[in-house]
N, C-alpha and C positions, 0 to 999 in steps of 0.2 A: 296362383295369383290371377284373378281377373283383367279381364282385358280394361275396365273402369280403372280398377286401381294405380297397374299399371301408366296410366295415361294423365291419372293425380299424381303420381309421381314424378314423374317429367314434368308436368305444366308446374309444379314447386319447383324444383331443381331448376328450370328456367326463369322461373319468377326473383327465386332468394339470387343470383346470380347478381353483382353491381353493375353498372355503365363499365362498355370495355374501355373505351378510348376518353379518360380523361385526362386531356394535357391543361397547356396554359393556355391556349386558344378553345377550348372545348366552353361553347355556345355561343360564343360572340360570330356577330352579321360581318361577312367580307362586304366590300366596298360595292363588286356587284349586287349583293340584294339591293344595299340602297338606289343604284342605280336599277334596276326593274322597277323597284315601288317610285321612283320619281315617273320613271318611264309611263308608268298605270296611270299615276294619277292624271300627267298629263292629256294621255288618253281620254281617260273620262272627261275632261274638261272642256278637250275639243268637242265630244259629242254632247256633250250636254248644250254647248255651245250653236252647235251646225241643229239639234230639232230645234233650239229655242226660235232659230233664224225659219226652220220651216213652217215652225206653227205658228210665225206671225203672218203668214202666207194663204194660212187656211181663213177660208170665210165666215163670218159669223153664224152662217145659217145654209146646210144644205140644199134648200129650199128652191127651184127654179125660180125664173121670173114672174110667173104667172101664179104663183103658188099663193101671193101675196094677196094677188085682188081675188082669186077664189074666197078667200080667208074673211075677206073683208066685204065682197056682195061685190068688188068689181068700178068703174067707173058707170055713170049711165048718163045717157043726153039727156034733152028737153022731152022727149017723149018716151025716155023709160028704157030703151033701146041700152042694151049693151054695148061700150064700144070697146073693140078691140085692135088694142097697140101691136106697130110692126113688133115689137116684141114676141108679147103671147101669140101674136098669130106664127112666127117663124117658131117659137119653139113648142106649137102645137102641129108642127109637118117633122115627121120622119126622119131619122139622120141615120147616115149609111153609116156601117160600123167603119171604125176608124182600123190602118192596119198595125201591130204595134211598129215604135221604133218611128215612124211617120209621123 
């Protein structure tokens, strides 16, 4: 006898075999699953909950402040001149990295 054959014969003899354990309780949920699946959904609820609160946090627009008047040609005086808001000019100088946790 082949080592295949062999191996179809077992995996039948295992297959034709019925459920060992069927009582009166055989499939029904104990009272802990339901309490994990309350547990879960809760979960999910909080988080779904806590991004909603951080994404109303988030800006419309990554964009710096200067980003705007690039975009647009800028403000200009009487004579054509650029002028430049304490804004854009602070966030046209250098920021030292920041350290985390700080």
């Amino acid at each position: 006898m082949s080592p295949d054959s062999r191996l179809t014969q077992t995996l039948t003899a295992l297959l034709a075999d019925g459920p060992s354990k069927t009582g009166p309780d055989f499939g029904k949920a104990s009272p802990i699953g339901l309490l994990i699946v309350v547990l879960l959904l809760f979960g999910v609820f909080a988080l779904v909950w806590s991004m909603n609160r951080h994404l109303k946090k988030i800006p419309a627009s990554f964009d710096g402040p200067g980003a705007a008047d690039d975009a647009t040609g800028g403000q200009r005086d009487a004579d054509g001149a650029g002028i430049e808001s304490a804004e854009s000019a602070a966030a046209d100088t250098p920021e030292r990295p920041r350290e985390p946790g700080g």
